[in-house]
FIKOL-569003 format. One line per 4 residues: number of its first residue (from 1); their letters; for each residue x, y, z of N, C-alpha, C, O, CB. Coordinates in nm, 2 decimals, decimal comma. Glycine has a CB too. Layout:
N
NUM	a	X:Y:Z:X:Y:Z:X:Y:Z:X:Y:Z:X:Y:Z  ...
END
This chain:
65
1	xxxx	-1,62:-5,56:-1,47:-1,64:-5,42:-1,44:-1,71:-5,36:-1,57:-1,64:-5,38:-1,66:-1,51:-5,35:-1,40  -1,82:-5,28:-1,60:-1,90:-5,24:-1,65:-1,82:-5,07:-1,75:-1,79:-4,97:-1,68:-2,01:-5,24:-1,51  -1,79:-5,07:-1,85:-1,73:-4,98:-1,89:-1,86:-4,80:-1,89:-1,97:-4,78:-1,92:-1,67:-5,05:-2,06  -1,74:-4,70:-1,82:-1,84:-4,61:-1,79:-1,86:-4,51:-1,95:-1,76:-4,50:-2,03:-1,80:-4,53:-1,65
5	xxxx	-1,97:-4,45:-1,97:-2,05:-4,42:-2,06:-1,91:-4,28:-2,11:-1,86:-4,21:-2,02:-2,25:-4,38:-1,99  -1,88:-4,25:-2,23:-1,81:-4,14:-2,27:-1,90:-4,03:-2,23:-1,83:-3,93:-2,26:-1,77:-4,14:-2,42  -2,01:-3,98:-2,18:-2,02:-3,85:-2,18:-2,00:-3,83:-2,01:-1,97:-3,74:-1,94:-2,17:-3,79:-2,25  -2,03:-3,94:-1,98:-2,00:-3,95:-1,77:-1,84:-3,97:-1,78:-1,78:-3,93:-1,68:-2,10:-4,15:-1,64
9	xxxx	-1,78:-4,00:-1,85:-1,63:-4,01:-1,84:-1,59:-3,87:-1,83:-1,53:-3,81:-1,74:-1,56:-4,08:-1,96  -1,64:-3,81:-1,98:-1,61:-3,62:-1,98:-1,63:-3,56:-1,88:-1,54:-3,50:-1,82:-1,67:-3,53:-2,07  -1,78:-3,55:-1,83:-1,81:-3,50:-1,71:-1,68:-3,51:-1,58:-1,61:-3,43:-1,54:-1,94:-3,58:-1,67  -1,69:-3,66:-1,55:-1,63:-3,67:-1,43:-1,44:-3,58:-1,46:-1,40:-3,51:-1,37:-1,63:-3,87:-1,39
13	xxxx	-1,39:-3,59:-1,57:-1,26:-3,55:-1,56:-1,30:-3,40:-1,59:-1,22:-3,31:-1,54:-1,15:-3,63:-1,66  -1,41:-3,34:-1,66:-1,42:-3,20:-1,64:-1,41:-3,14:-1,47:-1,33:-3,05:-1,42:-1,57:-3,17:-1,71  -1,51:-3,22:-1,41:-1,55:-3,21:-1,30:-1,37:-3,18:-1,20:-1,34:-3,07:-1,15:-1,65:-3,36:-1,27  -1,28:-3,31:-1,19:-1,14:-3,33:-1,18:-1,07:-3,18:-1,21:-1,02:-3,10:-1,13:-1,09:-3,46:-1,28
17	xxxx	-1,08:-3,16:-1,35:-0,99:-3,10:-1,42:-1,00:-2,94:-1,30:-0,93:-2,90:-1,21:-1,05:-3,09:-1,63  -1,15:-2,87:-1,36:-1,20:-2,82:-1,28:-1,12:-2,77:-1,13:-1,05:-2,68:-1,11:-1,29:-2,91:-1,28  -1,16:-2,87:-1,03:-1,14:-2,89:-0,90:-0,98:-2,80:-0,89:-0,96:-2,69:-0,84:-1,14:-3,07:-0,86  -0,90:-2,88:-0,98:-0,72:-2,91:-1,00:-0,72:-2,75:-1,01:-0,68:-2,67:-0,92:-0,63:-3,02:-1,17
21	xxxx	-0,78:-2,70:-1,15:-0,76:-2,58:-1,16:-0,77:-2,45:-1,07:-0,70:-2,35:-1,07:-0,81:-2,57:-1,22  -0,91:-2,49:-0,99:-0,94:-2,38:-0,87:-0,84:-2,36:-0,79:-0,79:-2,25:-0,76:-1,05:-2,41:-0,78  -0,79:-2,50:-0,73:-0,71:-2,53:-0,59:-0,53:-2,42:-0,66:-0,46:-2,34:-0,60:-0,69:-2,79:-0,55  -0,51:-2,47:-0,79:-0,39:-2,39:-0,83:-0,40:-2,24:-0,83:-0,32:-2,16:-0,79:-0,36:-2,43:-0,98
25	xxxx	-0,50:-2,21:-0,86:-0,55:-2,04:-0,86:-0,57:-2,01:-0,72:-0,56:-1,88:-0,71:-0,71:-2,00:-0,95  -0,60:-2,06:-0,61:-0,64:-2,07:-0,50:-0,49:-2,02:-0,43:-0,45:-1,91:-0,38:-0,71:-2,21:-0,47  -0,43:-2,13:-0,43:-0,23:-2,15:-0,41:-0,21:-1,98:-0,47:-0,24:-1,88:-0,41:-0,11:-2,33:-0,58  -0,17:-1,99:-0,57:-0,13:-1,83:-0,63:-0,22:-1,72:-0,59:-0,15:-1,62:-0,58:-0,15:-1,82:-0,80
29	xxxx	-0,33:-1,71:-0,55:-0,38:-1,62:-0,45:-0,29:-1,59:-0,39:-0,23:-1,49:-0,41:-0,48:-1,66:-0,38  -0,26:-1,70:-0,25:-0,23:-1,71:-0,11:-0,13:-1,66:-0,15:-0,14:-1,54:-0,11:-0,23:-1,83:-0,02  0,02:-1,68:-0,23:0,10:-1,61:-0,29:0,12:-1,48:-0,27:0,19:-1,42:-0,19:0,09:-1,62:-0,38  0,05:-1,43:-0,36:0,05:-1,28:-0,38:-0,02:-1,25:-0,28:0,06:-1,15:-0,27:-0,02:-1,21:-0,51
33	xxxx	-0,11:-1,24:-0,16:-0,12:-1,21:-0,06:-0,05:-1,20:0,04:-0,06:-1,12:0,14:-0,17:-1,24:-0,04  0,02:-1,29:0,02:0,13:-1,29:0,13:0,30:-1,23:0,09:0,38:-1,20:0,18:0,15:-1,46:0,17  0,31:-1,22:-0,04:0,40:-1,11:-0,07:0,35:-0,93:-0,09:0,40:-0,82:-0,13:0,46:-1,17:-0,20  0,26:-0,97:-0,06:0,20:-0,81:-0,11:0,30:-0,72:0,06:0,33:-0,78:0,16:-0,07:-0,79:-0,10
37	xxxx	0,33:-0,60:0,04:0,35:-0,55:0,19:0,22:-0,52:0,20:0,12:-0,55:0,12:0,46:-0,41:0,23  0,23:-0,46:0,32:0,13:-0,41:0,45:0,17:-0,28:0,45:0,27:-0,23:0,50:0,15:-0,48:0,61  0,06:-0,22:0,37:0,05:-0,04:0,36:0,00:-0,01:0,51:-0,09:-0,06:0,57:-0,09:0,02:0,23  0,09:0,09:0,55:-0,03:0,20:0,69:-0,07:0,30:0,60:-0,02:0,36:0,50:0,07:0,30:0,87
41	xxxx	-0,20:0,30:0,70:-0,28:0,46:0,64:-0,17:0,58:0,70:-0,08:0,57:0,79:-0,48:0,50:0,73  -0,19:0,66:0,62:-0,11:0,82:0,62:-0,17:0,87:0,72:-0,29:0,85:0,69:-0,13:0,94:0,48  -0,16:0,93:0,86:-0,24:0,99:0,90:-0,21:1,16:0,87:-0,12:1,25:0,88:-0,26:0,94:1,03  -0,31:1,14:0,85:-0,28:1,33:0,80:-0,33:1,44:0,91:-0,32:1,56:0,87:-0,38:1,38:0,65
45	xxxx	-0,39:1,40:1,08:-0,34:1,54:1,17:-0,21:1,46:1,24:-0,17:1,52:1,34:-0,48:1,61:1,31  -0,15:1,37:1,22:-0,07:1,33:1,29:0,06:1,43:1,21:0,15:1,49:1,28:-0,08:1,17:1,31  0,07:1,42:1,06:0,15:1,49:0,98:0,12:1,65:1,02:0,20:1,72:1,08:0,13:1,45:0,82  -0,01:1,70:1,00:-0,02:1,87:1,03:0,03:1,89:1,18:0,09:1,98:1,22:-0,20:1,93:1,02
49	xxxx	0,00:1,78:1,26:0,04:1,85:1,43:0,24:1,88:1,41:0,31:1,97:1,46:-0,01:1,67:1,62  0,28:1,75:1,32:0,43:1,79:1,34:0,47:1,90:1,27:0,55:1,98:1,32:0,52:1,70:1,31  0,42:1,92:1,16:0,47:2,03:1,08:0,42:2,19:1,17:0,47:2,30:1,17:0,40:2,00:0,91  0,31:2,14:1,23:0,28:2,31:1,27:0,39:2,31:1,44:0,42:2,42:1,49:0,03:2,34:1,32
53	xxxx	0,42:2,18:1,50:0,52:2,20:1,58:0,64:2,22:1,55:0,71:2,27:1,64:0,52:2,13:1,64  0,70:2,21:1,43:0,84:2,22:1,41:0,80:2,37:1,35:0,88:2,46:1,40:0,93:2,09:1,29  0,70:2,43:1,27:0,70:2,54:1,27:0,69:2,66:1,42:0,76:2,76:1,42:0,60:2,55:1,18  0,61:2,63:1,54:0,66:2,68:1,62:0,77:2,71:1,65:0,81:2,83:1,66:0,64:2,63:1,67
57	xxxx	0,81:2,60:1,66:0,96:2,57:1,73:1,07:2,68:1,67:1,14:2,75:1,73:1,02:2,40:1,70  1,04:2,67:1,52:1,14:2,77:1,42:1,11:2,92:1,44:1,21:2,99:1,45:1,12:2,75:1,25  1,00:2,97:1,46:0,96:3,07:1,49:1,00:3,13:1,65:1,02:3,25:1,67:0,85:3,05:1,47  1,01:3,05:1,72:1,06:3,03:1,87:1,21:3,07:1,83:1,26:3,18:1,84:1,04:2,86:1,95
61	xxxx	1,25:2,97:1,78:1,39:2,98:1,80:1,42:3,13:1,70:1,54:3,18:1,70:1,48:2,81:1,74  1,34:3,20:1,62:1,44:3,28:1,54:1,38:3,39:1,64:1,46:3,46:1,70:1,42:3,30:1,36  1,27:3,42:1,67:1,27:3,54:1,83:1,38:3,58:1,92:1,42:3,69:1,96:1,17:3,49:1,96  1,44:3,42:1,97:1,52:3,41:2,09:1,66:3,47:2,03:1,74:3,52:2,11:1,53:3,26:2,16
65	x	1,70:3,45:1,85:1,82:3,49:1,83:1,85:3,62:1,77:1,96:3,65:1,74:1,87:3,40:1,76
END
C-alpha cells in the first residue's frame, strides 16, 4: 500500500474534522429549536374589542343601578 502524501493526509482529516464539526453545530441547532416555546402573535383588535366590551358592559351595569 502506497503511503499517502502529508499535505492530502491534512486535507482529507481537515475535510473529516470539518464535516464532524458542522453535523455537531447542526445537532445543537435542532436543540434550541425545539426547546425554544412557540410565541402567538398579540392580537391587538382582538384585545381593543374586549376591553371596549367589558367597558360597555360597566357602563350598562352602573345606569341600571
Amino acid at each position: 500500500m502506497e503511503a499517502i502524501e502529508p499535505k492530502l493526509m491534512a486535507a482529507i482529516t481537515a475535510a473529516v474534522h470539518a464535516y464532524i464539526e458542522e453535523m455537531r453545530q447542526a445537532e445543537e441547532v435542532e436543540e434550541i429549536v425545539v426547546a425554544a416555546p412557540r410565541v402567538e402573535r398579540i392580537n391587538l383588535w382582538a384585545i381593543a374589542g374586549r376591553q371596549d366590551l367589558m367597558l360597555q358592559r360597566r357602563l350598562w351595569q352602573m345606569r341600571v343601578h
